[in-house]
SEDRENBA-613571 format. One line per 2 residues: number of its first residue (from 1); their letters; for each residue x, y, z of N, C-alpha, C, O. Coordinates in steps of 0.1 Angstrom, whole numbers, plus 2048, in hexadecimal, padded with zeros to 3 digits. Example, Ala and Ser with C-alpha at 12.3 -4.5 7.8 and 13.67 -1.06 7.14 Angstrom:
2
1) AS) 884/7C7/84E/87B/7D3/84E/884/7DF/84E/88E/7DF/855  880/7EA/847/889/7F5/847/881/800/84F/886/80B/850
//
This chain:
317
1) XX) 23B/194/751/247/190/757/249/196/765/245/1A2/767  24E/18C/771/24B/194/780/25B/199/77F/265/194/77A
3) XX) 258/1A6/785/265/1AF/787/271/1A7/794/26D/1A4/7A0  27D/1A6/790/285/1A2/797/288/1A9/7A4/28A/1B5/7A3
5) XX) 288/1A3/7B3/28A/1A7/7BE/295/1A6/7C8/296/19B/7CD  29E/1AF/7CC/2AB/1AA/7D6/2A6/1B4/7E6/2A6/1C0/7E8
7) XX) 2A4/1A8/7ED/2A1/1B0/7F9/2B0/1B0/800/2B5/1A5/803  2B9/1BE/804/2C0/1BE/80E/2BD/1BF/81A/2BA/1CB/81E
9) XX) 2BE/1B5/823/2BC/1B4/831/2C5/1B8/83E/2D1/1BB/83B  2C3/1B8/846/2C8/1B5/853/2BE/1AF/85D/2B8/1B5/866
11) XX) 2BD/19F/858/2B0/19B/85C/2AB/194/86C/2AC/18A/872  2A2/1A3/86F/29B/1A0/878/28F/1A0/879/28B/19A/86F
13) XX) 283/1A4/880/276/1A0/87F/271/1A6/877/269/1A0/870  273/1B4/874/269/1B8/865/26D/1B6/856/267/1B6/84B
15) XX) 280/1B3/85C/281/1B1/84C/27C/19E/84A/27D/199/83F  279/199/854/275/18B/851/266/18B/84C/262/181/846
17) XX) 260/195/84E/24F/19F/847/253/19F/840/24C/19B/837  261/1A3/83B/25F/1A8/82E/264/19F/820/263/1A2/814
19) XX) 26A/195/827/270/18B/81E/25F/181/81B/25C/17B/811  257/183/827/24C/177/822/243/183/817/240/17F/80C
21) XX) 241/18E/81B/23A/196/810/245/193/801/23C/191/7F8  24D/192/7FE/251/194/7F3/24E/181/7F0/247/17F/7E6
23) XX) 251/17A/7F5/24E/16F/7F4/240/168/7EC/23F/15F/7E3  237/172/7F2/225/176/7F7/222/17D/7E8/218/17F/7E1
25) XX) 230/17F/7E6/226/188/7D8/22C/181/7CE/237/17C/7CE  21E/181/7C3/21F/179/7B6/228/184/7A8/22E/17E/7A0
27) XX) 228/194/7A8/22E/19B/7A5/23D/19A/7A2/241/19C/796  245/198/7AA/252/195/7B1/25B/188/7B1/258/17F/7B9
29) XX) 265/187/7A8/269/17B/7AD/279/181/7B8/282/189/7B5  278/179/7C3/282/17E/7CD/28F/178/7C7/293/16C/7CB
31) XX) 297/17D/7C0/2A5/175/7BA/2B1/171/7C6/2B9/168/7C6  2AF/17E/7D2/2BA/17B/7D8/2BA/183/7E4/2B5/18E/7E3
33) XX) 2BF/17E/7F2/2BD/186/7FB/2D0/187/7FF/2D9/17E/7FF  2D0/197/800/2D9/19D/806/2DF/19E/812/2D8/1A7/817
35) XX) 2E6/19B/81A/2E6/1A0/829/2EF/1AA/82D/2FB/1AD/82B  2E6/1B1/835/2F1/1BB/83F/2F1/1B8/850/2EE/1AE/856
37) XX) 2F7/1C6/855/2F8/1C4/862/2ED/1D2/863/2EA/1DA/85A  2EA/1D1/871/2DF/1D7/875/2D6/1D4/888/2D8/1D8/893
39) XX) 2CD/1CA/881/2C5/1C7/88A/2CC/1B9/88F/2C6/1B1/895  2D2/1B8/88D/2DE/1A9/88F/2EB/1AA/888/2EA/1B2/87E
41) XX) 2F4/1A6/888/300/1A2/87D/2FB/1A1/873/2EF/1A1/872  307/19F/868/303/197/85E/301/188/85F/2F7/182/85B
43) XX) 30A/183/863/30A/174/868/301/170/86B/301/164/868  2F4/174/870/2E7/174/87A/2DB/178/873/2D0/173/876
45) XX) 2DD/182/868/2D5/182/85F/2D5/179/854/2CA/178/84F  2E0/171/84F/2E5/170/846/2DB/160/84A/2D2/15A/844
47) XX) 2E1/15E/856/2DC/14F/85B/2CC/14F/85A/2C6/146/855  2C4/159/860/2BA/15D/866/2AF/15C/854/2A4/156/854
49) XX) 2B5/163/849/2B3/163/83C/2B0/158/836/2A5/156/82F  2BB/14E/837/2BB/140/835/2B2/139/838/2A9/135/831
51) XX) 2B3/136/845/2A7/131/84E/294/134/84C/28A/12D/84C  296/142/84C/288/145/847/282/146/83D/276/145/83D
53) XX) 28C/147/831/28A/13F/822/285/133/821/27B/132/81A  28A/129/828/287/11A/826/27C/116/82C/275/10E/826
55) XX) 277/121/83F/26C/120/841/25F/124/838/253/120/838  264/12B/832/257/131/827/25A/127/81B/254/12B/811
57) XX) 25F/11F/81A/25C/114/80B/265/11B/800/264/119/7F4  26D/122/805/275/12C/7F7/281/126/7FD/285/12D/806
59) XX) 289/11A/7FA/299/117/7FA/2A0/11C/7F0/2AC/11D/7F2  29C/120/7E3/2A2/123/7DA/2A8/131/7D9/2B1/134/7D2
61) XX) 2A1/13A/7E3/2A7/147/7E3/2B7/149/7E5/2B8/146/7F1  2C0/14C/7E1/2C9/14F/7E5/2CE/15D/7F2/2CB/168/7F4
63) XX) 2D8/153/7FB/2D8/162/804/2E9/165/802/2F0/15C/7FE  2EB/171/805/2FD/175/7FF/2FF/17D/80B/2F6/185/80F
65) XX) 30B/17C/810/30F/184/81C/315/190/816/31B/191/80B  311/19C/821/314/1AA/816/31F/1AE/825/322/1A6/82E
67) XX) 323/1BA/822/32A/1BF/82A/325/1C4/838/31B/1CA/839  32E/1BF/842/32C/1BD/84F/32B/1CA/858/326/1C8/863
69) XX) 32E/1D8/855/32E/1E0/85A/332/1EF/852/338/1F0/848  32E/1FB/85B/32D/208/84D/337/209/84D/340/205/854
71) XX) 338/211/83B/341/215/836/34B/21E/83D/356/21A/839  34D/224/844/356/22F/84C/35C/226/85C/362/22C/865
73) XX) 356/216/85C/356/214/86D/360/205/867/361/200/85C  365/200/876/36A/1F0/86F/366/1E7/877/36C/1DD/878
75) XX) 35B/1EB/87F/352/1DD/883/345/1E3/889/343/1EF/88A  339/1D7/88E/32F/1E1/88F/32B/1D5/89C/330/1CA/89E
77) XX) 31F/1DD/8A5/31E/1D4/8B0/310/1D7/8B3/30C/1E2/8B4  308/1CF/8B4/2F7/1CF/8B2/2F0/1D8/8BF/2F0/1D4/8CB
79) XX) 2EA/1E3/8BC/2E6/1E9/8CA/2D9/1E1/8D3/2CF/1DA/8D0  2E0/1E7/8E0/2D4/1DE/8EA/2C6/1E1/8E7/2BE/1D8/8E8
81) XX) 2C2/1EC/8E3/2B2/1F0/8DA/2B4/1E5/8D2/2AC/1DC/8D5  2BD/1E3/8C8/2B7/1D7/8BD/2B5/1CB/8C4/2AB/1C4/8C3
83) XX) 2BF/1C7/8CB/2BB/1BD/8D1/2B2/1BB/8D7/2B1/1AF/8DA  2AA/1C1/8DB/29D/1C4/8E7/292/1C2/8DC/28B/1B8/8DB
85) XX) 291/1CC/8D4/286/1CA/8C8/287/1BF/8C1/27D/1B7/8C2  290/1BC/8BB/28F/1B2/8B4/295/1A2/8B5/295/198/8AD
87) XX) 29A/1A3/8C7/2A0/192/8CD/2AB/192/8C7/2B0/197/8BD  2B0/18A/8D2/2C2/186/8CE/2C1/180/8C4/2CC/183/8BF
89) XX) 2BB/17A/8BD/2BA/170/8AF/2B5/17B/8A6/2B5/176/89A  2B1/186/8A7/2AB/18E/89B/29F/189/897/29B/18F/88D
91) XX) 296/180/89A/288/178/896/283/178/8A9/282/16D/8AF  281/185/8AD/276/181/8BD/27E/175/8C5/277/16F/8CC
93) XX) 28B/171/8C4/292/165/8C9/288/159/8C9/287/153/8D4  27F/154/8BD/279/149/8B5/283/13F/8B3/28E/145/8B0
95) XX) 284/134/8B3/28C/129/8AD/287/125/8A2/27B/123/8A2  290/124/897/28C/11B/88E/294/116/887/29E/11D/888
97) XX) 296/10C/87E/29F/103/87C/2AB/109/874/2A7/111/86C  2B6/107/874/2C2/111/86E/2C0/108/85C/2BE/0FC/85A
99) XX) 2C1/111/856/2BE/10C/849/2D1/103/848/2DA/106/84F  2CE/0F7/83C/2D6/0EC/838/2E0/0F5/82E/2EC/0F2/82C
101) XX) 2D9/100/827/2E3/108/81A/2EA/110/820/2E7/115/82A  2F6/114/819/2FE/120/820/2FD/12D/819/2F7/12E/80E
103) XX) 303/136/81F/300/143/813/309/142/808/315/13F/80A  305/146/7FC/30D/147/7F1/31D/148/7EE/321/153/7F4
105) XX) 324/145/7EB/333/14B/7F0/336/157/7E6/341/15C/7E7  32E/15D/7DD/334/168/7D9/32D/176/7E2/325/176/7EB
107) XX) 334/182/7DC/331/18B/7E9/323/192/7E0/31F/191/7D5  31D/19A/7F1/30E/1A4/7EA/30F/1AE/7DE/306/1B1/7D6
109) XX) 31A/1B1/7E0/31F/1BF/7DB/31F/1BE/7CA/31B/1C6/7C1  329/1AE/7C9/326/1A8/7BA/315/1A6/7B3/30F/1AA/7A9
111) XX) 312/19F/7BE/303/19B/7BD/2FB/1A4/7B5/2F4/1A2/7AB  2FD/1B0/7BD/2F2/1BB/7BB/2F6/1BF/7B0/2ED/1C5/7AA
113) XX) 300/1C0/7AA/304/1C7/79E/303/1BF/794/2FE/1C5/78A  306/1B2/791/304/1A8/787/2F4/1A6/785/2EF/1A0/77B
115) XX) 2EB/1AE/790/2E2/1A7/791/2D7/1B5/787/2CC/1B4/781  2E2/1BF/789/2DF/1C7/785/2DF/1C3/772/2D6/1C1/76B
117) XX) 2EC/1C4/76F/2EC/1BE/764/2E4/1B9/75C/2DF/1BD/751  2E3/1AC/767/2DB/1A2/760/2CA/1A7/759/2C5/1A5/74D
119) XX) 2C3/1AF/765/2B4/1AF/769/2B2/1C0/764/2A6/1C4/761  2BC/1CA/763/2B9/1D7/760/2AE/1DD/765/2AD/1DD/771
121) XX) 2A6/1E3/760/299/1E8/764/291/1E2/767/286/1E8/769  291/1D4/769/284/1CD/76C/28C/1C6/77B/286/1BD/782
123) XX) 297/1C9/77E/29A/1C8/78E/298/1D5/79A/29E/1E0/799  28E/1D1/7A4/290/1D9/7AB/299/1D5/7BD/295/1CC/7C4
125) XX) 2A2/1DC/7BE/2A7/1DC/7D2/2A1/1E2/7D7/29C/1EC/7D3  2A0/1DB/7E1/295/1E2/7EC/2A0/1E0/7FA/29A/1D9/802
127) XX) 2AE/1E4/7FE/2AC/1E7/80A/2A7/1EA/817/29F/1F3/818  2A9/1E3/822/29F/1E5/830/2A9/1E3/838/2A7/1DB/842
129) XX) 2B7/1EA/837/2C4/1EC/842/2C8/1F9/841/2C2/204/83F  2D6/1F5/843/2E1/202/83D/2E6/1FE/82E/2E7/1F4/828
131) XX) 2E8/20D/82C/2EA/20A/81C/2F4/204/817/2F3/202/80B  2FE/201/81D/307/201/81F/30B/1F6/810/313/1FC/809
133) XX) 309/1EC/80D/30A/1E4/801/30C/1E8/7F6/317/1E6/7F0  2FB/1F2/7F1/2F7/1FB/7E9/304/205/7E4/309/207/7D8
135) XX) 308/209/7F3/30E/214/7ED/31C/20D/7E8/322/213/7DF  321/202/7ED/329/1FD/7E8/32B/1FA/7DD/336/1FC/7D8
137) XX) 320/1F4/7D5/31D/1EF/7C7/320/1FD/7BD/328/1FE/7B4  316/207/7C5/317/216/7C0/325/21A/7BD/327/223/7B5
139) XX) 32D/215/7C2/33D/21C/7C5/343/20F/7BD/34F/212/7BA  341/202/7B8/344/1FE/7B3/345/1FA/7A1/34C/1F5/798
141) XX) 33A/200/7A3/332/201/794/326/208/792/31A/204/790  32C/21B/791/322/225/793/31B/222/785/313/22B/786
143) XX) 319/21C/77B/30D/21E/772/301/214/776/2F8/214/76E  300/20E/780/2F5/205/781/2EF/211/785/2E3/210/786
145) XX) 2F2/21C/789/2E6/225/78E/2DB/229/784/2CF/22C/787  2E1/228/775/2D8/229/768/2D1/21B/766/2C7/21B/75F
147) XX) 2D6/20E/76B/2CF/209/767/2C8/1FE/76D/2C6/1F3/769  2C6/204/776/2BE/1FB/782/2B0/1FF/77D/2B0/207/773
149) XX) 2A1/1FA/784/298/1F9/786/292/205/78F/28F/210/78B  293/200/79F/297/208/7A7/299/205/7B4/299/1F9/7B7
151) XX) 299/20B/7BA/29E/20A/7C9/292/20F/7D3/28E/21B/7D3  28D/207/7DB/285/20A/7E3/289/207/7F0/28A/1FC/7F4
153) XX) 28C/214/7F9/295/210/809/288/214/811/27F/21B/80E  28B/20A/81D/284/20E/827/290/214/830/29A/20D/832
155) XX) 292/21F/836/29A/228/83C/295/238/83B/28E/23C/832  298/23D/843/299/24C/847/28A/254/84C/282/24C/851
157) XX) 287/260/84B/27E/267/84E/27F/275/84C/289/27B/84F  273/27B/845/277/287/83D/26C/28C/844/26E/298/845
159) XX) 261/288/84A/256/294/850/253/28F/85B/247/291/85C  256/288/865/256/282/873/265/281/879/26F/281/872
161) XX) 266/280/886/271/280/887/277/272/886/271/268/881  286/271/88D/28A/261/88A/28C/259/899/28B/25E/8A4
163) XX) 28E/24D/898/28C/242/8A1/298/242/8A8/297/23B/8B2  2A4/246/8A7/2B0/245/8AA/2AE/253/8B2/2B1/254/8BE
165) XX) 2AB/25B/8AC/2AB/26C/8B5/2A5/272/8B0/29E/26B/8A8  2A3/281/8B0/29A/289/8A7/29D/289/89A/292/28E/895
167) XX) 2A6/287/891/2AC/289/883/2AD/27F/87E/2A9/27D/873  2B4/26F/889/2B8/263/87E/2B1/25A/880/2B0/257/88C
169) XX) 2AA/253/875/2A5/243/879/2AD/23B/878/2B7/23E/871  2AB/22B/87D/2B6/225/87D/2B9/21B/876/2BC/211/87C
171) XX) 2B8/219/869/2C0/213/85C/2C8/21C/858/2D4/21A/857  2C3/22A/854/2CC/23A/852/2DB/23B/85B/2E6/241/859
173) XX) 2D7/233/865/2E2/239/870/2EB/22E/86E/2F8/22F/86E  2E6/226/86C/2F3/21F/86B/2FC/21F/866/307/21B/86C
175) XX) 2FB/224/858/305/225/851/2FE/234/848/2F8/231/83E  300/242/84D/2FC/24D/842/305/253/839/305/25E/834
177) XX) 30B/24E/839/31C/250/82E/30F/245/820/308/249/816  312/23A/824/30B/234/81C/2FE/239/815/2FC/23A/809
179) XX) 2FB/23A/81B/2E9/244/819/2EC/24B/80F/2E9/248/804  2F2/258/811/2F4/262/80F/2FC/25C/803/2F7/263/7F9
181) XX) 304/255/7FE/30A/250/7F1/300/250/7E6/2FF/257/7DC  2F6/243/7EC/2ED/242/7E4/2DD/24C/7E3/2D6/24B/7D9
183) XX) 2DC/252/7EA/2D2/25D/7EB/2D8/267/7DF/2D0/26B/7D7  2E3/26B/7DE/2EB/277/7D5/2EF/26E/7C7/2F6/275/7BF
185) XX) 2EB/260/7C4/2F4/259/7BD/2E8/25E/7AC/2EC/25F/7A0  2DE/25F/7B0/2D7/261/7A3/2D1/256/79E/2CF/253/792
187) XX) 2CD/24E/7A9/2C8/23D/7A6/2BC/241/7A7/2BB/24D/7A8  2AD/239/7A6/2A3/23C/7A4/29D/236/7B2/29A/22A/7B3
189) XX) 29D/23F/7BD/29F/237/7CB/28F/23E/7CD/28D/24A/7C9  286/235/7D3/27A/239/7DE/27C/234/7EB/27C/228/7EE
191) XX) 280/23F/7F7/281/240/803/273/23A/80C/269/241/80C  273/232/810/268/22B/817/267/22F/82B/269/225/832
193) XX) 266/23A/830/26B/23D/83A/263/23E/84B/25B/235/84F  265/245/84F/25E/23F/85E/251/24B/85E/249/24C/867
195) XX) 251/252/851/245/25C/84D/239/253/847/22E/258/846  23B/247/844/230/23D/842/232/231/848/228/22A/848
197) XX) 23F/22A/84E/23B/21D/853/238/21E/860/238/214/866  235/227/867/232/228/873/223/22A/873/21D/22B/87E
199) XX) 21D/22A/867/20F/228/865/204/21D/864/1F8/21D/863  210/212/864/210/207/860/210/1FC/866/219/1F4/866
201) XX) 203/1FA/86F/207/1F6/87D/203/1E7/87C/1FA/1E4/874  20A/1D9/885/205/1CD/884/200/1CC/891/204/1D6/898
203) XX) 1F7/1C2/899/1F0/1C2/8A3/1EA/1B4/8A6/1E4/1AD/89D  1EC/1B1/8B2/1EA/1A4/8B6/1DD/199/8AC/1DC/18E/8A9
205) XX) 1D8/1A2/8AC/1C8/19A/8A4/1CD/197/896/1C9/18D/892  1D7/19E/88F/1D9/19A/884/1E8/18C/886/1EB/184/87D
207) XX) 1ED/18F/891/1F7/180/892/1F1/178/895/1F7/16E/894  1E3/176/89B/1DB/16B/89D/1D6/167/893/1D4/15B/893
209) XX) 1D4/16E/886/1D1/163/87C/1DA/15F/879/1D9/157/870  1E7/163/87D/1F2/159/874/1F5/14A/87B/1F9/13F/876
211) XX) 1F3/14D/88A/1F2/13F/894/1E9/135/890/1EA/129/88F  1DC/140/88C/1D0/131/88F/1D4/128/87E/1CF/11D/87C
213) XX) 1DC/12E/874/1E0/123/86B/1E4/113/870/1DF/108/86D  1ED/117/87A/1F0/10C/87E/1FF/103/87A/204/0F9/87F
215) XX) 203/10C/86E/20F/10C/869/21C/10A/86B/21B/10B/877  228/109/869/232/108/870/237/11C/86E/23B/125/876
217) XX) 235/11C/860/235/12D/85E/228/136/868/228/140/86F  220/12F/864/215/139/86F/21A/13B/87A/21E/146/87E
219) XX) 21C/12F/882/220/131/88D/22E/13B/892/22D/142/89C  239/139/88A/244/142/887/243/152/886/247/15A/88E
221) XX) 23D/154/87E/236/161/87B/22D/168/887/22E/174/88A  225/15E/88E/21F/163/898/227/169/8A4/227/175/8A9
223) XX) 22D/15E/8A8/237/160/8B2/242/169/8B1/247/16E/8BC  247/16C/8A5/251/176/8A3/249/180/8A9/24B/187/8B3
225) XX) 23C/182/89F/23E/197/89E/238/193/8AD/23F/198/8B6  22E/18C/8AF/227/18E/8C1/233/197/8CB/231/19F/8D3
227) XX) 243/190/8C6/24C/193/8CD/24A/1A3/8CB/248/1AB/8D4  24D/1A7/8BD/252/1B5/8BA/248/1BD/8C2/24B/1C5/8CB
229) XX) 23B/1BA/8BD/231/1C0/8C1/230/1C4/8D3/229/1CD/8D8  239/1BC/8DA/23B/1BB/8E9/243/1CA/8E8/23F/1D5/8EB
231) XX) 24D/1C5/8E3/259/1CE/8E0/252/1E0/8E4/252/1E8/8EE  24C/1E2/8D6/24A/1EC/8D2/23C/1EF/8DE/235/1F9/8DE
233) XX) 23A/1E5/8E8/232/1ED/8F3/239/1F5/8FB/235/200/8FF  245/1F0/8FD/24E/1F9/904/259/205/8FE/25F/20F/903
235) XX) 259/200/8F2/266/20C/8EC/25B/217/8E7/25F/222/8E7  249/217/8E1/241/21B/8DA/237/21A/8DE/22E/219/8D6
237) XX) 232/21A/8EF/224/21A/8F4/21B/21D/8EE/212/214/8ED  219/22A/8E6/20F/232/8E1/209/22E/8D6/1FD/230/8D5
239) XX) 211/228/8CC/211/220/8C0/206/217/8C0/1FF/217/8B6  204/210/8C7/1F9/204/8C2/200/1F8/8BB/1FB/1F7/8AF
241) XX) 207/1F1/8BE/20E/1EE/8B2/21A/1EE/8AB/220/1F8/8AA  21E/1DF/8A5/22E/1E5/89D/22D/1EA/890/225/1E6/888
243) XX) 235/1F2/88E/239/1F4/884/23A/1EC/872/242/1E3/872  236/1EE/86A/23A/1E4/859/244/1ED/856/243/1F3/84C
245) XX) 24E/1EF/85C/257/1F9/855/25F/1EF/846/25F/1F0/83A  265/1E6/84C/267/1E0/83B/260/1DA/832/263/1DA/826
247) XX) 257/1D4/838/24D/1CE/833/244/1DD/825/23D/1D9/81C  246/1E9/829/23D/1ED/822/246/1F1/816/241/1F6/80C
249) XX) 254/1EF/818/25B/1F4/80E/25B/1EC/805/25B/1F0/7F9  25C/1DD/808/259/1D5/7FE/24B/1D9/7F8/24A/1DF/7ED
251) XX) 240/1D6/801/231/1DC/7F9/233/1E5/7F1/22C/1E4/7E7  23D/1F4/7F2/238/1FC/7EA/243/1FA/7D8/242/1FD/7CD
253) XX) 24E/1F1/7E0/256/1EC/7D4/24B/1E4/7CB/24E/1E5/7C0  241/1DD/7CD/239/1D1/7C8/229/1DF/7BF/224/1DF/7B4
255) XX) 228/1E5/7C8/21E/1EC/7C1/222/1FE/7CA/220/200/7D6  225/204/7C4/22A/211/7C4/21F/21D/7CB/220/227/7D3
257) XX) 211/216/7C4/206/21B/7C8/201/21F/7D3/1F9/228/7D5  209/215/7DE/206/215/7EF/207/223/7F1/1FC/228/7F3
259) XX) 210/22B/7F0/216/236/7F7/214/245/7EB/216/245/7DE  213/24B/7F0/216/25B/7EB/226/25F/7ED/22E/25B/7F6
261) XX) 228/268/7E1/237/264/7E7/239/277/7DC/233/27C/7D2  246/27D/7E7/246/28D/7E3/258/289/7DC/261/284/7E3
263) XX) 257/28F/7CD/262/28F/7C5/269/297/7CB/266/2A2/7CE  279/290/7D1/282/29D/7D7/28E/293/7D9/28F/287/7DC
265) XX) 29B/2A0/7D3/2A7/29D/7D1/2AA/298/7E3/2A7/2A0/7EC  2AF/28F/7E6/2B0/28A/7F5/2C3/28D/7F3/2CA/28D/7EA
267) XX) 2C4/28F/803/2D2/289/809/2D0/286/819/2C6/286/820  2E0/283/81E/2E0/282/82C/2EE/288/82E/2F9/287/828
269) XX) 2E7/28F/83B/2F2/297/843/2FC/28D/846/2F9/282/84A  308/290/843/314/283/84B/31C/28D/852/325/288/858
271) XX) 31C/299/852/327/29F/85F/31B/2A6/868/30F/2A6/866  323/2AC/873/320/2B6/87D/316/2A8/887/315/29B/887
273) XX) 30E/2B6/88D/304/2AC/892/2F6/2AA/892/2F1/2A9/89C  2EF/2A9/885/2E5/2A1/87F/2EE/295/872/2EA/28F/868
275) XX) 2F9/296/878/2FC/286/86F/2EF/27D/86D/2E7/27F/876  2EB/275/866/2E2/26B/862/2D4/270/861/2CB/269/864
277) XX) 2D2/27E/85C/2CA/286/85A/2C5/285/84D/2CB/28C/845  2BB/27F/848/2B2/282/83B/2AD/28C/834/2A4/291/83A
279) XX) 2AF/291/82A/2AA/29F/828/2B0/2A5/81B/2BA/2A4/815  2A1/2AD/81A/2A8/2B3/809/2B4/2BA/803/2B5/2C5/808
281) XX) 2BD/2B7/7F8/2C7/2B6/7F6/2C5/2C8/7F1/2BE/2CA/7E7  2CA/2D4/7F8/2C6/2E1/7F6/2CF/2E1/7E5/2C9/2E5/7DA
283) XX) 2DC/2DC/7E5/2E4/2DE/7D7/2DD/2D7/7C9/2E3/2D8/7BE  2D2/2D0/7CB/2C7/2CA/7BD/2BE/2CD/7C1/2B6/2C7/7BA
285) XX) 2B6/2D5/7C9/2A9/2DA/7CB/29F/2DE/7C0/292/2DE/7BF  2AA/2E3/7B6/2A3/2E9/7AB/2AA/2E3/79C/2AC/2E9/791
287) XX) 2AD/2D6/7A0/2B1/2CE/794/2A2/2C9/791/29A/2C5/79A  2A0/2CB/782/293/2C3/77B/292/2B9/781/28A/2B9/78B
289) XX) 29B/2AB/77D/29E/29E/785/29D/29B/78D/2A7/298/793  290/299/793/28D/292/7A4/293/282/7A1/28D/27A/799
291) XX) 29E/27F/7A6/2A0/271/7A4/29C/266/7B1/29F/25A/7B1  294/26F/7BD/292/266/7C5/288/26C/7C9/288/278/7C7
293) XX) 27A/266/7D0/273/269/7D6/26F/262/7E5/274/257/7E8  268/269/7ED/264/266/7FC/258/25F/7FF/24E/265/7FA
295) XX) 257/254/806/247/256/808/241/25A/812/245/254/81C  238/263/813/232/26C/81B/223/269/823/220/26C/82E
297) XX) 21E/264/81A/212/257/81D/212/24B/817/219/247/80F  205/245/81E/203/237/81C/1F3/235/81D/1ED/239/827
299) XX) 1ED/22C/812/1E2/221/812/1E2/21A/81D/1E9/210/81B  1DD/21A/82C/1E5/214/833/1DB/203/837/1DF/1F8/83C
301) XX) 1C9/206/830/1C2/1FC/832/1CA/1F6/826/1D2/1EE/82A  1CA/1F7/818/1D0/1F2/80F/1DD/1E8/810/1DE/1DC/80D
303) XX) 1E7/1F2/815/1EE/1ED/81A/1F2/1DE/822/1F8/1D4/81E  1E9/1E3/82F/1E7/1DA/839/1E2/1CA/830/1E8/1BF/832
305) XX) 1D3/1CC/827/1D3/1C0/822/1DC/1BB/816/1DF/1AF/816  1DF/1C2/810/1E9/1BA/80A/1F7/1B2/80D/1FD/1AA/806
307) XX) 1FA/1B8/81C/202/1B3/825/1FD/1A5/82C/203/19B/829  1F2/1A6/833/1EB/19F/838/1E9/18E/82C/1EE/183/82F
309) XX) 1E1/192/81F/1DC/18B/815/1ED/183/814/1EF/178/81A  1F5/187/80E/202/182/809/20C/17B/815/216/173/813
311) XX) 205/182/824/213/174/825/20C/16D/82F/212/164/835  1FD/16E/833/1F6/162/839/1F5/159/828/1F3/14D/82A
313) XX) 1F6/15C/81D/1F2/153/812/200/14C/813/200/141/80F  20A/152/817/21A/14F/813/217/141/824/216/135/821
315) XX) 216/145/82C/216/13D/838/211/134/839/216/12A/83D  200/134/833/1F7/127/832/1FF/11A/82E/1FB/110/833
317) X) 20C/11A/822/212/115/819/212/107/824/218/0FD/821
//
């Protein structure tokens, strides 16, 4: 039986990697995509979700709008970095056709919890925003923490520093009230962080095989990351390359094996000034119960092809 999948987004170019990987894998069935704000609105993800579901042959996915901005703030406004990385559209500013369905009319927050219910241990979330939903659901109905599957985020950094500044990466920063809810909540969370996706590099030669398909998806795919990959010449010269930062979170949610990962009670700083700061929780240090772990490495040829294999197979379609 394939284990049930909710990717929450804020969908821009990697989390659109990361919706075709889950797509791409035969393991997984994707029950429902979440939206946040982030790398676009919600509105923009929510659209952007839709739209690239239908391009990939999956209309049936459902998409649910989650909440619009962090828990502690009452509106949020997309930074010129994201817009730069990831285009005013959140997809490399690609056109593609606005999907015909709308998003669900009940909210994320229900979603995730009913869904919880429903699927128990054989559902896993995989976050690639702010937590912001999560922790919602968490504060709405603290026993799903016993009875979820698990939680696999792509956010933070525990042994490199972060993208936002020295201490915060930026899904963490968005909302670290949130973070910090669910990092302390006792859910069975694996942190996917900028200590392995920055290992994880895509590179022009590999979007050319997705062009020479000839596809309406190949071609999409191509053109997006080509964009990111522009991007990250200028914000990440040295790199070679963009980043799989959510793309691997899904991978390691699908097979766990990818990554090495060190058992440790996690939190985040929310006052002073390392707010959105990742790091081990000193007050459970020496609790038996590691209820969350880090990943520290990564398989990164392995990786790469199972990346590669699953959504040129998802694209060819």
């Amino acid at each position: 039986m394939s284990k049930k999948m909710i990717l929450d987004l804020d969908t821009g170019i990697d989390d659109t990697l990361a919706i075709a990987y889950a797509l791409g894998s035969p393991e997984v069935e994707l029950i429902g995509i979440t939206g946040t704000y982030g790398n676009v609105l919600v509105e923009q993800g929510v659209r952007n979700a839709l739209a690239v579901t239908d391009l990939f042959g999956h209309p049936e996915v459902p998409v649910y709008a989650g909440l619009p901005h962090a828990s502690r703030k009452d509106s949020f406004e997309v930074l010129p970095v994201s817009a730069f990385i990831h285009g005013q559209n959140g997809i490399g500013d690609v056109e593609i056709p606005d999907s015909d369905r709308s998003p669900e009319s009940g909210s994320a927050v229900d979603f995730i919890i009913d869904a919880v219910k429903t699927y128990g241990k054989d559902l896993v979330y995989v976050p690639t925003g702010p937590m912001t939903n999560i922790a919602a659901a968490l504060a709405k109905a603290p026993e799903i923490k016993d009875e979820i599957g698990k939680i696999v985020l792509m956010g933070g950094a525990l042994t490199v520093c972060g993208n936002v500044d020295p201490w915060q990466e930026a899904n963490i920063s968005q909302d670290p009230d949130a973070a910090d809810k669910l990092f302390r909540s006792g859910a069975p969370v694996t942190m996917v962080g900028l200590d392995v996706t920055l290992q994880t590099l895509l590179t022009y030669k590999e979007t050319a095989t997705w062009r020479e398909l000839g596809t309406p998806a190949g071609r999409f795919l191509a053109d997006m990351t080509d964009y990111y990959i522009k991007a990250y010449e200028t914000t990440a010269p040295k790199l070679g390359g963009c980043g799989l930062h959510d793309p691997l979170a899904v991978g390691v949610a699908v097979d766990p094996t990818l990554v090495d990962t060190l058992k440790i009670n996690m939190k985040v700083d929310v006052e002073g000034p390392t707010r959105g700061r990742t790091i081990g929780d000193n007050d459970r240090l020496n609790d038996p119960v590691k209820t969350m772990q880090v990943a520290v490495g990564v398989d990164v040829p392995r990786f790469l092809n199972e990346f590669m294999t699953r959504i040129t197979g998802l694209a060819k379609a």
